[in-house]
C-alpha positions in Angstrom: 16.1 -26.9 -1.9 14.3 -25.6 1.1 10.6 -26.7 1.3 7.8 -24.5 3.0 7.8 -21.1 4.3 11.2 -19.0 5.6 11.1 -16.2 8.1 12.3 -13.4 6.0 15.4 -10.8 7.4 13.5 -8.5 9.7 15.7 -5.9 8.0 13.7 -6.0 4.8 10.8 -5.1 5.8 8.7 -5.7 9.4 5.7 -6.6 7.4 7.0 -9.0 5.3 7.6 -12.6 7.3 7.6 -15.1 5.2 7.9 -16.3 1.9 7.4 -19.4 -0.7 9.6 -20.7 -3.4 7.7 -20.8 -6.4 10.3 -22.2 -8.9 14.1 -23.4 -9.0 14.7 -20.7 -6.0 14.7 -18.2 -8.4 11.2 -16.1 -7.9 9.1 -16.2 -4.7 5.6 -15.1 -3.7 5.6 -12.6 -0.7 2.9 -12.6 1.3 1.5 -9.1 2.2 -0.8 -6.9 1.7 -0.7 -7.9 -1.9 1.0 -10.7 -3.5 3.8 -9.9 -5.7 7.0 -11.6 -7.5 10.4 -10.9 -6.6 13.6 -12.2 -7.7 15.9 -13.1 -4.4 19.5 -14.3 -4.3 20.1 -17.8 -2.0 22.8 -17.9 0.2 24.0 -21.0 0.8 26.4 -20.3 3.4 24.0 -18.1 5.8 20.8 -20.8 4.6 18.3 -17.3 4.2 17.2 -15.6 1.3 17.7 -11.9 0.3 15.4 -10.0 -0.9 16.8 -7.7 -3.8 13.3 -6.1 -4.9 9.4 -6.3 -4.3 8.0 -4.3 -7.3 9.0 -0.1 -6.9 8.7 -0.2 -3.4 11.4 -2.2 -1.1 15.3 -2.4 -2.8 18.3 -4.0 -0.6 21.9 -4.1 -1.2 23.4 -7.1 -0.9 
């Protein structure tokens, strides 16, 4: 398990640079304008997180 922040994929969002594992790698907290809960898929192979969805406003296909 990864400890600390991660510079996010500059191909979700330019605003959004880092985020924090909250618990078991399966939610973070996004630092932004507003703090919001995602749910994020680890890959293992690449060692980065996707982000699949931040609330309504950011979606990713993976």
């Amino acid at each position: 398990m990864l400890n600390g922040p991660i510079p996010l994929r500059k191909q979700a969002h330019d605003s959004l640079r880092f985020i924090t594992f909250i618990e078991s790698g399966r939610f973070v907290t996004v630092y932004d304008s507003v703090t919001t809960l995602v749910r994020l898929s680890y890959d293992e192979s690449w060692g980065s997180v996707e982000v699949l969805r931040i609330g309504s406003r950011l979606h990713n296909d993976v």
